[in-house]
C-alpha positions in Angstrom: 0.0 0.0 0.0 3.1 2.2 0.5 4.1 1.7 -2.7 1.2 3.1 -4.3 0.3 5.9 -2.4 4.2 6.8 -3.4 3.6 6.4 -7.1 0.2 8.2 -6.9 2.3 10.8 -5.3 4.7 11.2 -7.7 2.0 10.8 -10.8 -0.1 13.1 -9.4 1.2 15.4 -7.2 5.3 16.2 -7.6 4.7 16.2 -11.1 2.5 19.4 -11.1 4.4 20.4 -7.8 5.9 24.2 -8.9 6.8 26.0 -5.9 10.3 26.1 -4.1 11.6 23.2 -2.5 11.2 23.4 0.9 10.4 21.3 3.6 7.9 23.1 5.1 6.7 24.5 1.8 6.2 21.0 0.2 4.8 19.5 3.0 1.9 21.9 3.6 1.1 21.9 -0.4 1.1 18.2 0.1 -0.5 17.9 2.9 -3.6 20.3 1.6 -3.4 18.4 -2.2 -4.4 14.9 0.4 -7.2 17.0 2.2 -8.5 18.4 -1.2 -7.8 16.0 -3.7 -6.7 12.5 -2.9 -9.1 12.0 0.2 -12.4 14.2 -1.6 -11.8 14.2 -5.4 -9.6 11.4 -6.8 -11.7 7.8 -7.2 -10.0 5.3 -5.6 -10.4 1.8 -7.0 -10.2 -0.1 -3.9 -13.4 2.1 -2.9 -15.8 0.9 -5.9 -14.2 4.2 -7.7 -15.4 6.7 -5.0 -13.1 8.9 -3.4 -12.6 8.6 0.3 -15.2 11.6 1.7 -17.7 9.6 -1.1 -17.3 5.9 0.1 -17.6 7.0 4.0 -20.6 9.4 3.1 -22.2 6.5 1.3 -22.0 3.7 3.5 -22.6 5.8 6.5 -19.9 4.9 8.7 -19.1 8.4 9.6 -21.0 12.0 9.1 -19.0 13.6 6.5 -19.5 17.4 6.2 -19.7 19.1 2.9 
């Protein structure tokens, strides 16, 4: 599972990563790209192709807001 969250990473986020590189700087543009993309946009396939906020909203195991 390491492995892939490294490569979508790399294919999805370094690759369109722009700003200076910094520690701190990278790791709060990373950190906000998770929040915003990976865990509320991106489908995951492991998750029936729903992103994370969708498959916990769906099944109702938690209240997600909006």
């Amino acid at each position: 599972m390491v492995e892939r969250l490294n490569r979508t990473f790399r294919e999805e986020f370094w690759v369109h990563y722009e700003e200076e590189v910094d520690l701190n700087t990278m790791n709060f543009h990373l950190k906000r790209w998770t929040e915003k993309v990976y865990n509320r946009k991106r489908p995951h396939w492991s998750l029936g192709y729903r992103s994370p906020w969708e498959y916990l909203r769906d099944t109702g195991f938690v209240e997600c807001p909006t």
